[in-house]
C-alpha positions, 0 to 999 in steps of 0.5 A: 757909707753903706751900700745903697739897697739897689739891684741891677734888674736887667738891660731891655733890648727891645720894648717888649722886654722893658719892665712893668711901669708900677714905680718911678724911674729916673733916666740918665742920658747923655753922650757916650763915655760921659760918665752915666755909669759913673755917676749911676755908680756913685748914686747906689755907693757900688764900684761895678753896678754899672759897668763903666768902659773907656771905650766910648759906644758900648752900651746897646740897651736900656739898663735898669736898677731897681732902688729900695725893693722896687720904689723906684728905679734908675735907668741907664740909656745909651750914650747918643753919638758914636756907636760900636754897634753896626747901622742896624743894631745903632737904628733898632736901640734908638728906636728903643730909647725914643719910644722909652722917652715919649710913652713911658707913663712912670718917667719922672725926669730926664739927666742930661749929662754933658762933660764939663770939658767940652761943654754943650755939643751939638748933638747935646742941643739936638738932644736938648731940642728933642726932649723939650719938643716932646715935653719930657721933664730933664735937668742938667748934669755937668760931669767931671767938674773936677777935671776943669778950672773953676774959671772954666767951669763957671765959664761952661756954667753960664753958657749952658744957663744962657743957652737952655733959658729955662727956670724949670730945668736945673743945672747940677754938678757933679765929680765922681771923686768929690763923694762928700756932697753925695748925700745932696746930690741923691737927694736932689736926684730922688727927689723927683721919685717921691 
């Protein structure tokens, strides 16, 4: 399979760094080392576009990939939760993520990846309330399903649906080893550039 025409643009570490708002983007979130950058990867076919640690709490900046000569881009926020980074640095990269969230005009939807080994945690809810509070459009994404049984995973399934009780906000499933759904899946993700 080709490479995707994507380049990785830059990371914006504070507003005024963020790029101009003249295409779509569609923004990737979740808890740390839940495998945005994975899945990020994945969407683009590239091994290293993104950088993925095993070290939860790396990332301290909003990344941004630009697809098909700028028509739209993906961008990687940092994991929610547990940090490296020290109270300072963790208070001034949530502000950048929360003022990217609420007034970024070109924001077409949210991925709210959860690890389909724990299911929903609090701080996913948290997050989930916030972004529903705020109106910004999300969909779900189950990652590492092939980590889990199918019992389990229809288990998780069912209690994300229960909980979140939106017909609007639809639930994917995604495992970084099974690539011969990915055509599927970029087109249910890039759908919402067009």
């Amino acid at each position: 399979m080709a490479r995707q025409n994507s380049n990785f643009m830059f990371g914006a570490s504070n507003i005024k760094s963020l790029p101009n708002e003249s295409v779509p983007e569609i923004a990737f979130a979740g808890r740390s080392n839940v495998g945005k950058s994975s899945l990020i990867n994945l969407l683009i076919n590239s091994k290293k576009a993104a950088r993925v640690s095993s070290k939860p709490g790396c990332t301290r900046q909003i990344n941004f990939y630009s697809m098909y000569n700028d028509k739209f881009r993906l961008v990687d926020l940092p994991g929610y939760g547990y940090s490296r980074a020290s109270k300072e640095e963790t208070i001034q990269y949530l502000d950048l993520i929360e003022y990217y969230l609420t007034q970024r005009r070109n924001l077409k939807r949210v991925f709210v990846l959860i690890d389909s080994k724990v299911g929903l945690k609090e701080i996913d809810k948290d997050f989930i309330y916030w972004l529903t509070y705020n109106n910004i459009n999300f969909d779900v994404v189950l990652t590492k399903i092939d980590k889990v049984s199918q019992e389990n995973l229809d288990t998780i399934l069912e209690s994300t649906q229960k909980w979140i009780d939106n017909e609007n906000v639809s639930i994917h499933q995604i495992s970084i080893r099974v690539k011969c759904k990915v055509a599927k899946v970029r087109d249910e993700f890039f759908k919402f550039t067009r």
